[in-house]
C-alpha positions as YAML, in Angstrom:
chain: A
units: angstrom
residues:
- id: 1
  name: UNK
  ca: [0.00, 0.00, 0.00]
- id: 2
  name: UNK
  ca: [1.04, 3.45, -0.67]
- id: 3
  name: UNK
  ca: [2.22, 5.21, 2.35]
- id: 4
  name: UNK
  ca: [0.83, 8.92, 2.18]
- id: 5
  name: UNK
  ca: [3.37, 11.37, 3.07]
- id: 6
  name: UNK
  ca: [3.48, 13.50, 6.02]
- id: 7
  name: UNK
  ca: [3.93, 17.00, 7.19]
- id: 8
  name: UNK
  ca: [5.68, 17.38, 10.06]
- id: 9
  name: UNK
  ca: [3.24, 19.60, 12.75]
- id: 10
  name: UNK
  ca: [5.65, 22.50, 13.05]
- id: 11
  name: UNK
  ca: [5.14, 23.18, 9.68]
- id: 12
  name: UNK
  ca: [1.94, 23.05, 9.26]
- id: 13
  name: UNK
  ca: [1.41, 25.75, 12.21]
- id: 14
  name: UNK
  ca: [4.02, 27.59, 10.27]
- id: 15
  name: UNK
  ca: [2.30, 27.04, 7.01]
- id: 16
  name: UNK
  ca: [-1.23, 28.40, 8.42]
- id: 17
  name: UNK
  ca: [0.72, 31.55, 10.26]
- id: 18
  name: UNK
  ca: [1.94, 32.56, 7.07]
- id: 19
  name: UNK
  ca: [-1.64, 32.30, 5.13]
- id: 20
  name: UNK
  ca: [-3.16, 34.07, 8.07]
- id: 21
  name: UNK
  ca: [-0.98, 36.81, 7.57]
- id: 22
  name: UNK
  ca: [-1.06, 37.27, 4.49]
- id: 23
  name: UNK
  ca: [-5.49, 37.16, 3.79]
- id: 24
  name: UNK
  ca: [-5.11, 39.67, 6.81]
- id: 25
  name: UNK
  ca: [-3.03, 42.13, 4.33]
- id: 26
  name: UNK
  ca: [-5.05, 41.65, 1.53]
- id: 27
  name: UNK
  ca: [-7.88, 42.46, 3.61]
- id: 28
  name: UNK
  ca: [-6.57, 45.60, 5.00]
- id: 29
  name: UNK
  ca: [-5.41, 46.43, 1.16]
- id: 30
  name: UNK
  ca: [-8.74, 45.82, -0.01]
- id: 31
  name: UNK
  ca: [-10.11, 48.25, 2.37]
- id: 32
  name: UNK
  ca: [-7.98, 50.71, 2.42]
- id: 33
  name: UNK
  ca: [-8.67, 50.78, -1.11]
- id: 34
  name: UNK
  ca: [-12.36, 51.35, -0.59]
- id: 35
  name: UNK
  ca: [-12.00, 53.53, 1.90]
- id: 36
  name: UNK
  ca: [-9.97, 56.02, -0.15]
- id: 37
  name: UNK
  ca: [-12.13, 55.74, -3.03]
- id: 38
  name: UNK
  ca: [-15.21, 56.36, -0.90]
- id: 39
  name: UNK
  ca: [-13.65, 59.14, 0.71]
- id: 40
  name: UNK
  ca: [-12.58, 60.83, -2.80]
- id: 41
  name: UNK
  ca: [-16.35, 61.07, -3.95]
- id: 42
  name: UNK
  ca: [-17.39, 62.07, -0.52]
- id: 43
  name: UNK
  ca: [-14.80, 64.90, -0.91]
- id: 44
  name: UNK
  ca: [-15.69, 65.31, -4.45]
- id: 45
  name: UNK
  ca: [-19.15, 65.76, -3.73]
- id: 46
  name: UNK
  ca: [-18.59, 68.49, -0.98]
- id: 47
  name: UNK
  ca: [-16.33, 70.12, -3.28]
- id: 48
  name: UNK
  ca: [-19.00, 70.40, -5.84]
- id: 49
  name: UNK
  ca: [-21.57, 71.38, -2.68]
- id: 50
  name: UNK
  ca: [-19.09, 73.82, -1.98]
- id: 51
  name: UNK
  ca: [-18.61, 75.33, -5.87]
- id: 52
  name: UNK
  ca: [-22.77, 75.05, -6.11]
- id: 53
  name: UNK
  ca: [-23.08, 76.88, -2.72]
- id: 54
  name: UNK
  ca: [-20.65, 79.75, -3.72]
- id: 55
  name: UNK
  ca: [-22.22, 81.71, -6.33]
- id: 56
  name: UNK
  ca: [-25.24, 81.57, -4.44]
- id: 57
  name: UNK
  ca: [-23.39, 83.03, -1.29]
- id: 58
  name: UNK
  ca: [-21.78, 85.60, -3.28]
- id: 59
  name: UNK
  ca: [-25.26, 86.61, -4.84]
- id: 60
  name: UNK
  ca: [-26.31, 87.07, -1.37]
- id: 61
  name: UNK
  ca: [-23.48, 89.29, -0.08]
- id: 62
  name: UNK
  ca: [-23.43, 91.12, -3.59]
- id: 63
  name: UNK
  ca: [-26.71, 91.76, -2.80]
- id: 64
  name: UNK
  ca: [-26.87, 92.68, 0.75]
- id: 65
  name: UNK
  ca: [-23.51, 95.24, -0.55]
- id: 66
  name: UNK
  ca: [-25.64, 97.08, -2.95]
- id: 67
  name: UNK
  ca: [-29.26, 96.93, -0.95]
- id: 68
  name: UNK
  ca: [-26.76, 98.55, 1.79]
- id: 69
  name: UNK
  ca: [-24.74, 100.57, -0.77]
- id: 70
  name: UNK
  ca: [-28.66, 102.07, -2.31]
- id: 71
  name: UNK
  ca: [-29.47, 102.62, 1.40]
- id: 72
  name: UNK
  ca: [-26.53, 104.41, 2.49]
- id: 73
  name: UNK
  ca: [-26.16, 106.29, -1.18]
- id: 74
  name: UNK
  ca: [-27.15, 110.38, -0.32]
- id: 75
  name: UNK
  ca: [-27.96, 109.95, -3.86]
- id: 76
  name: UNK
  ca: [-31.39, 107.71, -3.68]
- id: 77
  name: UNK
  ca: [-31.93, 108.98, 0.24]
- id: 78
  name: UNK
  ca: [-35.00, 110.94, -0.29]
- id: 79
  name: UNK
  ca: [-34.51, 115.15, 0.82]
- id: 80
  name: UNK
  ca: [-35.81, 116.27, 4.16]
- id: 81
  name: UNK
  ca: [-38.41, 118.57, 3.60]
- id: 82
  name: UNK
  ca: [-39.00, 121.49, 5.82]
- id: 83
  name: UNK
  ca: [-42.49, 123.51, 5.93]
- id: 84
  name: UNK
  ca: [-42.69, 127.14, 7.47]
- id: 85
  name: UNK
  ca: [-46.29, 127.91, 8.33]
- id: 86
  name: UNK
  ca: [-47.52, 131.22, 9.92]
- id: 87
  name: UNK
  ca: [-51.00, 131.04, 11.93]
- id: 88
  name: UNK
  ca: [-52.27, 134.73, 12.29]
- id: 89
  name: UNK
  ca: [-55.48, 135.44, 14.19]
- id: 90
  name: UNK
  ca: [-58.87, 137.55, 13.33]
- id: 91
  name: UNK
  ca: [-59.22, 138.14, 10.26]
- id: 92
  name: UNK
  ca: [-62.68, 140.80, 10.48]
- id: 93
  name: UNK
  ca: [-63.19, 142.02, 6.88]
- id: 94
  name: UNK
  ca: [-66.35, 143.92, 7.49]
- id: 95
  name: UNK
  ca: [-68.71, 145.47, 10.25]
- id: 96
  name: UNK
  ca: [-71.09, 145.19, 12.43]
- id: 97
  name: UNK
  ca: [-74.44, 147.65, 11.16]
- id: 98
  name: UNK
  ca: [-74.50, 149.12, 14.48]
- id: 99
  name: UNK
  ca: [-70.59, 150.28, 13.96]
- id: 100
  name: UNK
  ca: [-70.44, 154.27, 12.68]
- id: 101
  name: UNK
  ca: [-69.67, 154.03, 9.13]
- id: 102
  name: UNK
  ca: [-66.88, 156.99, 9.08]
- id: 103
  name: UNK
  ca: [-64.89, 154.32, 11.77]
- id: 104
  name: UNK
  ca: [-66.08, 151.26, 9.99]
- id: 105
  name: UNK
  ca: [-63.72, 149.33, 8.05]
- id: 106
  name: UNK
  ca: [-65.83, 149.75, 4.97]
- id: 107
  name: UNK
  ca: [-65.00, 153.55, 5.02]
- id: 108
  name: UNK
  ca: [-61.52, 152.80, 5.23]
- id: 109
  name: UNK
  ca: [-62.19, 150.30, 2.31]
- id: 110
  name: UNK
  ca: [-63.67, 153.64, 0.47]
- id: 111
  name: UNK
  ca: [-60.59, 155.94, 1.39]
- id: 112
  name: UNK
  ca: [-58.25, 153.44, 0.26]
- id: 113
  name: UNK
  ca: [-60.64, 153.30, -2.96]
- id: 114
  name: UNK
  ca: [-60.54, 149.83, -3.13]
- id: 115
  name: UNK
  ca: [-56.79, 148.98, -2.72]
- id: 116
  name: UNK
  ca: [-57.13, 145.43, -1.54]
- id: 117
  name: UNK
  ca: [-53.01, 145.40, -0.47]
- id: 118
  name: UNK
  ca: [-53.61, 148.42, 2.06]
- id: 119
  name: UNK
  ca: [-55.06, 146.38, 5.17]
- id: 120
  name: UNK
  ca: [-51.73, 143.59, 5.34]
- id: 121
  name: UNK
  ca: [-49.08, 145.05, 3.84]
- id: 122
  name: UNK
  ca: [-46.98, 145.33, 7.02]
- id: 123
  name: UNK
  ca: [-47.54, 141.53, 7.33]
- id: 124
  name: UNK
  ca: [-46.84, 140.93, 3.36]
- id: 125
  name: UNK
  ca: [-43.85, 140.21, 3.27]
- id: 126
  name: UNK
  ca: [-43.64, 137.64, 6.33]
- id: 127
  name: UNK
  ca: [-46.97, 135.80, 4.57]
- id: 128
  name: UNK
  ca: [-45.44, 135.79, 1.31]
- id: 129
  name: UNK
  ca: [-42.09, 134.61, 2.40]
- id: 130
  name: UNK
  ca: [-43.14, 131.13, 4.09]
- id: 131
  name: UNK
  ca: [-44.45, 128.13, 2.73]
- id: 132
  name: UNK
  ca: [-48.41, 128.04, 4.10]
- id: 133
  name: UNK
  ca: [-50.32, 130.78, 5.85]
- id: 134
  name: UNK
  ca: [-53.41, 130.60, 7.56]
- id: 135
  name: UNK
  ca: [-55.45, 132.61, 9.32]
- id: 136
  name: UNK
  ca: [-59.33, 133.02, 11.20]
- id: 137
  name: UNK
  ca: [-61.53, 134.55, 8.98]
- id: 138
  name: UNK
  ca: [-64.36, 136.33, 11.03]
- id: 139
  name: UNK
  ca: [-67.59, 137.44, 9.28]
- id: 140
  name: UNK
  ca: [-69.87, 136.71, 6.85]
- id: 141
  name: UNK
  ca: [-68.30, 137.81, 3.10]
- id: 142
  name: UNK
  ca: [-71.76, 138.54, 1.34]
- id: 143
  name: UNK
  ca: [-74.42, 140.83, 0.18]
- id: 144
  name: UNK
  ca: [-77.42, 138.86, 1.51]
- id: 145
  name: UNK
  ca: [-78.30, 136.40, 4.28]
- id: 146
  name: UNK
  ca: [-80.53, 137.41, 7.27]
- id: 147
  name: UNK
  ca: [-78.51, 139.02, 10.23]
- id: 148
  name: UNK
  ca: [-78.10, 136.35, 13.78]
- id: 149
  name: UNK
  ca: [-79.94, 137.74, 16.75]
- id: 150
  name: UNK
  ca: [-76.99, 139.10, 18.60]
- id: 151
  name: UNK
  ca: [-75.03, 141.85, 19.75]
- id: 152
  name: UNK
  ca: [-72.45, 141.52, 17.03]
- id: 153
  name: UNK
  ca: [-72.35, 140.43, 13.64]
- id: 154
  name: UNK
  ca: [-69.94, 140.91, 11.15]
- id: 155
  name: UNK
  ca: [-70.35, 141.22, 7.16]
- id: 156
  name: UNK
  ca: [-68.25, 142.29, 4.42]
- id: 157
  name: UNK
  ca: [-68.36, 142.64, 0.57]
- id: 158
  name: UNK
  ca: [-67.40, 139.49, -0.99]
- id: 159
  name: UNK
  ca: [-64.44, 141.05, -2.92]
- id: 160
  name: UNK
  ca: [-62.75, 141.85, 0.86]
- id: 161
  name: UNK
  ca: [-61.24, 138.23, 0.18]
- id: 162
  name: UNK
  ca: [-58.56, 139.95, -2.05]
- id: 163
  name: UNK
  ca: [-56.90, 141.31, 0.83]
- id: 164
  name: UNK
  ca: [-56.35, 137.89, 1.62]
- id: 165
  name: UNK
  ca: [-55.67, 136.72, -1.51]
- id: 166
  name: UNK
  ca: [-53.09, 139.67, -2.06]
- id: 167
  name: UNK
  ca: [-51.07, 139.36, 1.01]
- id: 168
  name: UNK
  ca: [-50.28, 135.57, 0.34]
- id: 169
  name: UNK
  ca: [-52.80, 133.84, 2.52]
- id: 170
  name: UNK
  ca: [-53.25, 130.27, 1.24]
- id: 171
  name: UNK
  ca: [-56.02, 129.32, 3.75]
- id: 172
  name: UNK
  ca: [-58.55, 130.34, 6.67]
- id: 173
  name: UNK
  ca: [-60.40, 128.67, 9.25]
- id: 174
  name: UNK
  ca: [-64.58, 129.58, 9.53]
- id: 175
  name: UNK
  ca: [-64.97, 127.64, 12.44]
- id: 176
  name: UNK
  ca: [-65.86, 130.75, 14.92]
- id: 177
  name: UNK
  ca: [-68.80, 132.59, 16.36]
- id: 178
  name: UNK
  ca: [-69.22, 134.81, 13.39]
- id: 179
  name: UNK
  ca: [-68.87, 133.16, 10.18]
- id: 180
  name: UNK
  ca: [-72.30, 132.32, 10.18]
- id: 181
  name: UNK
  ca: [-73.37, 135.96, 11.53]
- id: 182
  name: UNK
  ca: [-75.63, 135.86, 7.99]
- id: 183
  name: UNK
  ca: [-76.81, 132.58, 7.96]
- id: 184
  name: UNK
  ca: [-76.00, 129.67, 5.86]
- id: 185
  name: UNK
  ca: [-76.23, 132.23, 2.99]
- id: 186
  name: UNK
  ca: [-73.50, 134.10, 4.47]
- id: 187
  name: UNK
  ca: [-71.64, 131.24, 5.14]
- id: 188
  name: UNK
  ca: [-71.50, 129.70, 1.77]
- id: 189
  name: UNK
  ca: [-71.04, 132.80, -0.05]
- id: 190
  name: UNK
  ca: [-68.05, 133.54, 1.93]
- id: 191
  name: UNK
  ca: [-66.75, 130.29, 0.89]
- id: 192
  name: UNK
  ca: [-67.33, 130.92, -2.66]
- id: 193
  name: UNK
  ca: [-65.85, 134.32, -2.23]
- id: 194
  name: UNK
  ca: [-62.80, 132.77, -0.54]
- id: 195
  name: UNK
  ca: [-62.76, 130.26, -3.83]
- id: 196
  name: UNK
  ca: [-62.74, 132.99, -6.00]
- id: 197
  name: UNK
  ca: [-59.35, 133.98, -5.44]
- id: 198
  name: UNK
  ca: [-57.87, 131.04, -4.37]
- id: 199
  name: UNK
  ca: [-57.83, 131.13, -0.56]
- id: 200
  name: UNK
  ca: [-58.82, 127.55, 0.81]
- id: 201
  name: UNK
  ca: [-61.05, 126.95, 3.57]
- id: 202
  name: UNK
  ca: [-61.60, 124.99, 6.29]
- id: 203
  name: UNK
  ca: [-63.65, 124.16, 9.48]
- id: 204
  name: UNK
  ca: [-66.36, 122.38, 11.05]
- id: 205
  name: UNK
  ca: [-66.81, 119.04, 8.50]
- id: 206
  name: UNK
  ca: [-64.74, 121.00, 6.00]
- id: 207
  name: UNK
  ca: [-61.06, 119.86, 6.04]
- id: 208
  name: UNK
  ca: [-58.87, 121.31, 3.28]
- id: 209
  name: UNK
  ca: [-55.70, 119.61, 1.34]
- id: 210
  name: UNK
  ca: [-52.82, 121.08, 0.46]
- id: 211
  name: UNK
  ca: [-49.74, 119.99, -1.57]
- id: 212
  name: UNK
  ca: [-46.87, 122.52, 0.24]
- id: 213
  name: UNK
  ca: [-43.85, 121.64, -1.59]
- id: 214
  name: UNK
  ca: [-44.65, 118.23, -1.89]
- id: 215
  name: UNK
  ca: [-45.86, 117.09, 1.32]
- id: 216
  name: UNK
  ca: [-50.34, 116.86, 1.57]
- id: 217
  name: UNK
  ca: [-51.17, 119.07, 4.54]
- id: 218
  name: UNK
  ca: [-54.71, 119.09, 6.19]
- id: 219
  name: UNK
  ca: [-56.04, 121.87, 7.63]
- id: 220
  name: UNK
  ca: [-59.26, 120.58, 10.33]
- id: 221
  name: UNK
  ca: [-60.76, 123.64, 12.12]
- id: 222
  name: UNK
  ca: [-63.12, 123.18, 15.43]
- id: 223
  name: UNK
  ca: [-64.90, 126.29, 17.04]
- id: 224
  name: UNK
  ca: [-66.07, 125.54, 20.97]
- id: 225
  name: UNK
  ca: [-68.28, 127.49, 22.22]
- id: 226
  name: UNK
  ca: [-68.00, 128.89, 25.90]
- id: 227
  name: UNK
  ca: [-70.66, 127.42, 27.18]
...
């Protein structure tokens, strides 16, 4: 019979050491080799992130530059705008029937033979030189209406509202205890008389608008009573 050959046992230990050792390297080849290729496309993919991200980064902050550059710019800052507005007081253009006519302020309206500019003109300049004037128109401008029962009542020719008109008054208040001294007839002629040369007004439900350089100013006017 054939004899089958024999290794001796230190070999074989020796022979299995050395195939250990070596699968173990080819393992730790193989994954090293994995690794490093798994780790390239992870890096290549946050590179490209990264690139994709940029632009869109830079879009912002180009962005936020000029929305702060547009804000900042004196250029597209919009002016301040400054308003000077005189507020003057009674404005009586008329008299009471009961007044003497030589003291009245028609006679003076006779002497001066109509000259509308003679009654402001030492205000003129000051109402002509600011941006809005107002003042409290007193009296009834108007050749009809019934008188009020009471002690004073005030009424003027409707063409007294060029004084007004001449000195640079842009608006007047009726809300007092005499524009209405002739009624509602009195009271809307005086409006229309105030309309006729370009004088605004104002008061009670009435609120007037004004464009003054730009900016829409409203003029409300109340009137309380003493009692």
């Amino acid at each position: 019979m054939y004899a089958k050959p024999t290794c001796p046992t230190p070999l074989k230990i020796l022979l299995i050491v050395v195939i250990a050792v070596e699968l173990v390297a080819i393992g730790l080849l193989l994954a090293g080799r994995a690794g490093a290729s798994e780790g390239g496309a992870a890096a290549g993919s946050s590179a490209d992130s990264a690139a994709a991200a940029a632009p869109i980064a830079n879009d912002a902050a180009s962005q936020g530059a000029d929305g702060n550059a547009a804000a900042s710019d004196p250029a597209t800052a919009p002016e301040p705008v400054t308003l000077t507005v005189t507020f003057a007081g009674d404005c009586t253009l008329g008299t009471d029937i009961n007044y003497e006519n030589e003291r009245s302020f028609n006679s003076r309206w006779q002497a001066e033979e109509g000259d509308a500019t003679y009654f402001l003109r030492n205000v003129a300049d000051l109402f002509g030189s600011d941006d809005l004037t107002v003042v409290n128109m007193e009296g009834a401008l108007t050749e009809g209406g019934e008188r009020a029962d009471k002690k004073f009542a005030f009424r003027g020719k409707p063409e007294y509202a060029k004084i007004l008109s001449s000195a640079s008054v842009e608006a007047a208040t009726l809300a007092n205890n005499h524009s209405q001294d002739y009624g509602q007839t009195g009271y809307d002629d005086t409006i229309a008389a105030l309309d006729a040369e370009g004088v605004q007004s104002f008061g009670y439900d009435r609120i007037a608008y004004l464009d003054v350089k730009g900016v829409k100013v409203a003029l409300i006017g109340s009137y309380f009573p003493e009692d």
